[in-house]
C-alpha positions in Angstrom: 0.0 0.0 0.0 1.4 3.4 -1.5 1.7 6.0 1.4 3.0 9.5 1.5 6.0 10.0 3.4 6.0 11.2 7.0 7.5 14.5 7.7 9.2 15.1 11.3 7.6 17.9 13.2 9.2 20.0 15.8 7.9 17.9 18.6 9.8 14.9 17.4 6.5 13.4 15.8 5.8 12.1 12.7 3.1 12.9 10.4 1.5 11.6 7.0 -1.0 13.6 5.2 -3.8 11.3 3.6 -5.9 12.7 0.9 -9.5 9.9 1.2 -12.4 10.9 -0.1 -11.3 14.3 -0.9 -10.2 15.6 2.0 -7.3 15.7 4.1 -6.7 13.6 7.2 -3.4 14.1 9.4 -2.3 10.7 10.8 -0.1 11.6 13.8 2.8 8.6 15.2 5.7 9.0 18.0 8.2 7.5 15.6 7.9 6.9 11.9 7.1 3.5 11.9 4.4 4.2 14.4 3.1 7.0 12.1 2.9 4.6 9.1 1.5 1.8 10.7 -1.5 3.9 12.0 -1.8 5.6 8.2 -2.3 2.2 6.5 -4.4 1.3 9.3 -6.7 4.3 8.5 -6.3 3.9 5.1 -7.3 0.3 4.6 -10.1 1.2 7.3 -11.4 3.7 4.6 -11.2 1.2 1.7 -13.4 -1.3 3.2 -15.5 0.9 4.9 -15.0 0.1 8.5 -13.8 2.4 11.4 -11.9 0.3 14.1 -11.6 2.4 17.5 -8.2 4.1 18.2 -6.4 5.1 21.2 -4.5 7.9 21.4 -1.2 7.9 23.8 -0.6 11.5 23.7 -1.7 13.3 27.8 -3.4 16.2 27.2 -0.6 18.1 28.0 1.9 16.7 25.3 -0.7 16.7 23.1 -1.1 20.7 23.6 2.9 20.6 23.1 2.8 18.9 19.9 0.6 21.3 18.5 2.3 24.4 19.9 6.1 22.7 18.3 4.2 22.1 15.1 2.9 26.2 14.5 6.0 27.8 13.6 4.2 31.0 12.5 2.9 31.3 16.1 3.6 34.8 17.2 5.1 35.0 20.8 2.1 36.5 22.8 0.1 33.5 21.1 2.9 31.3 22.8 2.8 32.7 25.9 -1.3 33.0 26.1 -0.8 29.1 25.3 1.3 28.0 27.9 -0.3 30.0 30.9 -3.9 27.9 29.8 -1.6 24.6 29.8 -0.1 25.8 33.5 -3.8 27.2 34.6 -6.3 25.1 33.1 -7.5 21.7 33.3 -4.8 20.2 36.0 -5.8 17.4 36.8 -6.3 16.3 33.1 -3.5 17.3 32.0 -1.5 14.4 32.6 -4.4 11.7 31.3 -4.6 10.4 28.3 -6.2 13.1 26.1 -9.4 10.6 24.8 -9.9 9.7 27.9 -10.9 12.5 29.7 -15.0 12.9 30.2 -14.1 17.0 29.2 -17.8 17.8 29.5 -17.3 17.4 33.2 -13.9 18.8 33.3 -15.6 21.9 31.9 -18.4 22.3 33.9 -16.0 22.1 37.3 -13.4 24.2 36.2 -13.4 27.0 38.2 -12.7 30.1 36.2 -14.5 32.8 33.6 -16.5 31.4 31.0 -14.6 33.0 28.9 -11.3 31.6 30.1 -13.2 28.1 30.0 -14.2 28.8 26.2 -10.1 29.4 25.2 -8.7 26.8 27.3 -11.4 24.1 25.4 -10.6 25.9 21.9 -6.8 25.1 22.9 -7.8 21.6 23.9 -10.3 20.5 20.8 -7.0 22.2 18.6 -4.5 19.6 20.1 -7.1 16.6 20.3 -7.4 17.1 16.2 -3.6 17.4 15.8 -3.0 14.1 17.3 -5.6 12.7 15.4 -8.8 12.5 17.6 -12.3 13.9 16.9 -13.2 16.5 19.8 -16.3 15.3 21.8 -19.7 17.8 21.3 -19.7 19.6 24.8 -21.7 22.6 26.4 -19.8 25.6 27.2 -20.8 28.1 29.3 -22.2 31.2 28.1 -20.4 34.3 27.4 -21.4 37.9 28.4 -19.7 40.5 26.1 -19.3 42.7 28.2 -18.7 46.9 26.3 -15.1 47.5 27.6 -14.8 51.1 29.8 -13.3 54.3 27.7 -13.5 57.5 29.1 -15.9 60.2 27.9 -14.5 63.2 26.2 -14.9 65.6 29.5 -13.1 62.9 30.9 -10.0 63.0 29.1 -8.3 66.3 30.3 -8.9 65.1 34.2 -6.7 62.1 33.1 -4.4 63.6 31.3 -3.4 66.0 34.3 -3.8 62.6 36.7 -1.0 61.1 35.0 1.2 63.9 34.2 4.8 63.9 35.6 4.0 59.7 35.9 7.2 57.8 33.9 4.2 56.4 32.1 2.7 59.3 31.0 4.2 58.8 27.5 3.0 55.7 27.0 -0.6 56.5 27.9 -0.2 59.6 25.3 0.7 57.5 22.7 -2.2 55.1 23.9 -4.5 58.5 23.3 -3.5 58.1 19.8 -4.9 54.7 18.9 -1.3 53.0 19.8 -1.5 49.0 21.3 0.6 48.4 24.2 2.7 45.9 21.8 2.9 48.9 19.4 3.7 51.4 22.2 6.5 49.0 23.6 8.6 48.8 20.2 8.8 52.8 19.2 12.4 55.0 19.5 12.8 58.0 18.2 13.5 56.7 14.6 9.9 56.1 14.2 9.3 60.4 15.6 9.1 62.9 13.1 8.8 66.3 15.1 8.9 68.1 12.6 5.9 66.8 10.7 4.3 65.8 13.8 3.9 62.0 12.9 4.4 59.1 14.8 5.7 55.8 12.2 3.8 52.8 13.9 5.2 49.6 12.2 6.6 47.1 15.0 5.8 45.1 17.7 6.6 44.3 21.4 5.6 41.7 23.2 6.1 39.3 26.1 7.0 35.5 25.8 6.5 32.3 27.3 9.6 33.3 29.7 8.7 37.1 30.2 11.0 38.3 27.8 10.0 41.1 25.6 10.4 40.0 22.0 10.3 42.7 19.1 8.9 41.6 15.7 9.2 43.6 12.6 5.1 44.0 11.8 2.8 44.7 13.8 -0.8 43.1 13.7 -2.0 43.3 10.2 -1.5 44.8 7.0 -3.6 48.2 7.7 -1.9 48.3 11.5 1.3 50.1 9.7 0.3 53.3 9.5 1.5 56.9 10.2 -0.7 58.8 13.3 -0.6 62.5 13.3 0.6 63.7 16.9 -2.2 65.6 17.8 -1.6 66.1 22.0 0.4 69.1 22.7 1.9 67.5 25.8 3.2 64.9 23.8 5.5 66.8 21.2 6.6 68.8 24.3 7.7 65.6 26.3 9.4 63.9 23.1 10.8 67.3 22.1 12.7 66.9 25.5 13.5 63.5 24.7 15.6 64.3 21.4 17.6 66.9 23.1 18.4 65.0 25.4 19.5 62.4 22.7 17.6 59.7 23.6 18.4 56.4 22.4 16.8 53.4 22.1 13.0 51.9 22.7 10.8 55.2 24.3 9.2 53.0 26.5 11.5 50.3 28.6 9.2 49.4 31.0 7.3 45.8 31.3 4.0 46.3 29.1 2.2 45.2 32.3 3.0 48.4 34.2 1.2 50.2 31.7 -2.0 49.0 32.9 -1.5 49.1 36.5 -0.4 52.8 35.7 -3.4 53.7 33.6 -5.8 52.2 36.2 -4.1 53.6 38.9 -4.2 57.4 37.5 -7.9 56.3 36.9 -8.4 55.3 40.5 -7.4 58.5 42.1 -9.2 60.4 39.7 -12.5 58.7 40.5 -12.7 57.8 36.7 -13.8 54.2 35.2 -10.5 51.7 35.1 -10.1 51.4 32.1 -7.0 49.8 31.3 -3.8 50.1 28.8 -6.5 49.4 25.7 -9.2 51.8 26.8 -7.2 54.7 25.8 -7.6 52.9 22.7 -11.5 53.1 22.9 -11.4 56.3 24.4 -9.6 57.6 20.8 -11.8 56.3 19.0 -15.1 57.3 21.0 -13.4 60.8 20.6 -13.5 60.6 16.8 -16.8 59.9 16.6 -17.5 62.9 19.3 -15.6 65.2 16.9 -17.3 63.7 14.3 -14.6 62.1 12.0 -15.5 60.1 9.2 -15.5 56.2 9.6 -12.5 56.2 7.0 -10.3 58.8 8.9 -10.5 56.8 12.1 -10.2 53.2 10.2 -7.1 55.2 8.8 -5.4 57.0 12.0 -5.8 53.4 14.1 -4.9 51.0 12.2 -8.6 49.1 11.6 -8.5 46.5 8.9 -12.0 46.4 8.3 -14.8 48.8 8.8 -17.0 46.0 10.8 -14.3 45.1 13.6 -13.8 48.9 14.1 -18.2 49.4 14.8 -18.4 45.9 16.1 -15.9 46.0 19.4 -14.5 49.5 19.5 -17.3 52.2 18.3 -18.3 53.9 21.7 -20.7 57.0 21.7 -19.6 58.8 24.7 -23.0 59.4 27.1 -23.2 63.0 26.7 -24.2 62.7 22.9 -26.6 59.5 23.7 -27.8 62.0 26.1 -28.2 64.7 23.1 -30.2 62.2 20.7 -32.4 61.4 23.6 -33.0 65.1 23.9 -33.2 65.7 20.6 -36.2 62.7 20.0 -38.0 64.3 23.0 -37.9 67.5 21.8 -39.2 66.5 18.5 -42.3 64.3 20.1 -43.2 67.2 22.8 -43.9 69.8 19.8 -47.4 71.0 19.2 -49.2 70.0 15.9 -48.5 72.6 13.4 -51.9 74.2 12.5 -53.4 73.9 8.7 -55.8 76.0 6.6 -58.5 74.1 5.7 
C-alpha cells in the first residue's frame, strides 16, 4: 500500500498527510514507523469501509505541546497566552490520556471565567485534532460580552493631568493616539518625526513564554502600519525633551504590564472608570466619533482593517451625545401640531 511520506515535526513526531475521499486527514505517530503503521491502518479502514476504534497515547498536555512545536508562524504572545492555559487550566487532566478524559465534566467544574473556559477548550479540541482525535460535542458556558470602559470626552483632560509627571505618561499619550501596548512597547525615536508631527507605527513588542519582551518587525495586520498624526500638545513637548536629550533606544522600557497598572491607577485617584492600557484605545476612538470624523479617517489614524471590527468592538458613543439624541427625539415628540388651513 502506496503512502505518503512522513514528515518530522518540531515535537519529534511524525506525520503523514492522507488525501481519502477528498479531504485531508493528518495521521499523527511517536516515531515513523508508528506514524505509518497507524496511516495504513486508516487507510485500509477507509477502503473497506469500517472504522476500528483508536487510542490515542498522547496526555493532554503533550498533546497541547505537539501542536504548539508544530505552528512555527505562532507569534510570541500567542505562545505565551498558550502556555499560561496549559499551567492554569484543566490540571488534573493534563496528565491523562487526552481521549480519555469525560471534558464535558472537566468543563463544567473548572473553576474560572467562561470566557477563560471557552479558550482553554478551543486550545484543547485544537491539540485533540492534531493528534488525530475527533473533539467530543460539549456545552460551554455562556459568554457575556461585556462593552469595555473608555472615558468620555470631558473625561479625558482630568486624566491627562492625573497622569502627568507619571514615567508612564508617555505611554498613555501614545495610547491616546490609537497606539496598542505591543505597538507602544517597540517605538524609539526613529519612528518620531517632530517636525511633521507624525508618529511611524510599524513594529511590535511583546512578552513571551519566559517574560522576555520579543520585538517583531510587523505589527498586527497589514492596515496596523500606518502613520498617526501627533495631535496632544503635551506629547511633542515631552518627546521634544526627549531628542535633546539624545535619547536612544526603545521610548518605552518598561514591562508592558506596568502600563495598565499605571493607567488604572491614575484612573483610581481620579474617580474615573479603570479602564486599562486598551481603553485609551477606545477612548480615541469614541473621541473621533464625538468630533465627528468620518469612519474612513479613524479606520485610517488606528490601524482598523476592516470597517465592521472597528463598529463591532470599539465604536463607543460617549454618554453626553446619547444624552443629546435622547433630547433631541424628546424635543421633536413634545412639539405641538402645526396648525393647517382648511
Amino acid at each position: 500500500m502506496k503512502l505518503p511520506n512522513p514528515v518530522k515535526l518540531k515535537s519529534g513526531a511524525y506525520r503523514i498527510r492522507l488525501q481519502l475521499g477528498g479531504k485531508d486527514v493528518m495521521v499523527y505517530g511517536e516515531t515513523e514507523a508508528q506514524c505509518r503503521m497507524q496511516a495504513r491502518l486508516i487507510k485500509t479502514e477507509h477502503l473497506s469501509g469500517k472504522v476500528v476504534q483508536r487510542r490515542c497515547n498522547y496526555t493532554t498536555k503533550e498533546a497541547i505541546d505537539a501542536y504548539i512545536a508544530s505552528k512555527t508562524k505562532l507569534s510570541p504572545s500567542t505562545v505565551r497566552g498558550y502556555e499560561t492555559i496549559k499551567a492554569n487550566r484543566f490540571k488534573d487532566q493534563m496528565n491523562q490520556t487526552i481521549d480519555s478524559v469525560d471534558w464535558q465534566s472537566a468543563i463544567d467544574s473548572e473553576p474560572c471565567s467562561p470566557k477563560s473556559v471557552k479558550n482553554a477548550w478551543g486550545l484543547v479540541s485544537s491539540a485533540m485534532r492534531f493528534v488525530g482525535i475527533n473533539p467530543p460535542k460539549v456545552e460551554l458556558p455562556h459568554v457575556i460580552t461585556e462593552e469595555r470602559p473608555f472615558l468620555e470626552p470631558d473625561q479625558i483632560p482630568i486624566f491627562l493631568e492625573a497622569i502627568k509627571g507619571s514615567k508612564f505618561e508617555l505611554a498613555a499619550l501614545f495610547g491616546l493616539h490609537s497606539l496598542r501596548r505591543s505597538e507602544i512597547c517597540d517605538l524609539t525615536m526613529r519612528d518620531i518625526d517632530i517636525k511633521k508631527g507624525t508618529i511611524r507605527v510599524k513594529g511590535a513588542a511583546v512578552p513571551d513564554k519566559n517574560n522576555q519582551m520579543v520585538h517583531k518587525a510587523e505589527n498586527k495586520n497589514a492596515a496596523s502600519t500606518r502613520v498617526v498624526h501627533i495631535m496632544i500638545p503635551r506629547l511633542t513637548e515631552l518627546l521634544k525633551q526627549m531628542q535633546q536629550e539624545g535619547h536612544d533606544g526603545y521610548l518605552f522600557d518598561h514591562h508592558p504590564n506596568s502600563i495598565y497598572k499605571a493607567v488604572n491607577s491614575a484612573c483610581r485617584k481620579s474617580g474615573l472608570p479603570e479602564i486599562g492600557c486598551h481603553g485609551l484605545r477606545h477612548s480615541f476612538v469614541s473621541l473621533c466619533y464625538h468630533l465627528k470624523w468620518s469612519e474612513l479617517a479613524v479606520m485610517r489614524e488606528a490601524g482598523y482593517s476592516d470597517i465592521y471590527t472597528m463598529r463591532k468592538i470599539y465604536t463607543h458613543l460617549a454618554q453626553k451625545d446619547k444624552d443629546q439624541n435622547v433630547e433631541a427625539m424628546q424635543k421633536f415628540f413634545s412639539q405641538p401640531p402645526s396648525s393647517t388651513k382648511s
